[in-house]
N, C-alpha and C positions, 0 to 999 in steps of 0.2 A: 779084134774084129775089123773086117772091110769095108767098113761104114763112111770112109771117110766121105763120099758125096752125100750124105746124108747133113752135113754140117749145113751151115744157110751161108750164098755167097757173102751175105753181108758182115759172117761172122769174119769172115778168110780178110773181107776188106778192111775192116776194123783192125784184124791183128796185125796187118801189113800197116797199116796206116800208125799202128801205136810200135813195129818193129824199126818204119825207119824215122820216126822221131829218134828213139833210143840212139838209133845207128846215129844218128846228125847230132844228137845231142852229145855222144862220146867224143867226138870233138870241135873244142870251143870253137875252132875258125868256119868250121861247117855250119853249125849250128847259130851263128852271130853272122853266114850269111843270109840261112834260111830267114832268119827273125827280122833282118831287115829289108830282104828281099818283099817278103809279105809283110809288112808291118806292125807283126804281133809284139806284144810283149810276154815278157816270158811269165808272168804271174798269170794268164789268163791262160797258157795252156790247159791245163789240168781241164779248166772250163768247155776249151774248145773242143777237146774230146771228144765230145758229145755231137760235135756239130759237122755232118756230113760233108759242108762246105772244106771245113778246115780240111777233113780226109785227101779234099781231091785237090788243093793247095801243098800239102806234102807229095801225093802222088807227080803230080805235075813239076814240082821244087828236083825230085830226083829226075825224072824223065830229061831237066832240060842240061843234065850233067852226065854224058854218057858214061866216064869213070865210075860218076859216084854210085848210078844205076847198076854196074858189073859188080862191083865190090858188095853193094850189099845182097845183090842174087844171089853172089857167090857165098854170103854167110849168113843167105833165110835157105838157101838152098830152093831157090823159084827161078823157074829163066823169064828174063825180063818179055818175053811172050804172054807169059802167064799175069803178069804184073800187071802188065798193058792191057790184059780182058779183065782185070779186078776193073782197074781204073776205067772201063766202059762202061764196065756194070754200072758204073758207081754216080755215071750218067744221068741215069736213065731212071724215071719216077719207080719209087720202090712199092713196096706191099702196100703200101698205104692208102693203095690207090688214087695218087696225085695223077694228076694229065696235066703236062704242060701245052702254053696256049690257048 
């Protein structure tokens, strides 16, 4: 089926957001920059998950590493175009109807 716009963007952000932990996570020097760049510890991942903030702390983590950005387009197969309108989206108050301000 040709449904694909049918998904919700927030699912697309979600799974970019939990593809490039993975990617950062395969390896340890990438992943032990991320952790201590943002201050997480790695037990409370799993938790953060959940939390839209941590989404746009990875998003932003690869954005500020042009390599590490190309590498992983090149194996979600998304051009960092695409990536870079998740991460707006991802802005901006969701269904929930939040208004900030």
């Amino acid at each position: 089926g040709a449904r694909m716009g049918k998904r919700s963007n927030l699912e697309a952000i979600e799974e970019h957001a939990i593809g490039i932990l993975g990617f950062l996570a395969s390896d340890p020097e990438r992943l032990g920059r991320f952790l201590s760049l943002t201050g997480v510890d790695p037990t409370d991942i799993r938790g953060l998950m959940q939390d839209q903030e941590f989404w746009r702390a990875i998003y932003d983590h690869l954005f500020e590493d042009e390599s590490l950005l190309l590498v992983y387009c090149a194996d979600a197969s998304i051009t960092p175009a695409a990536l870079v309108r998740l991460r707006q989206s991802l802005s901006r108050p969701h269904e929930q109807g939040l208004r900030e301000g």
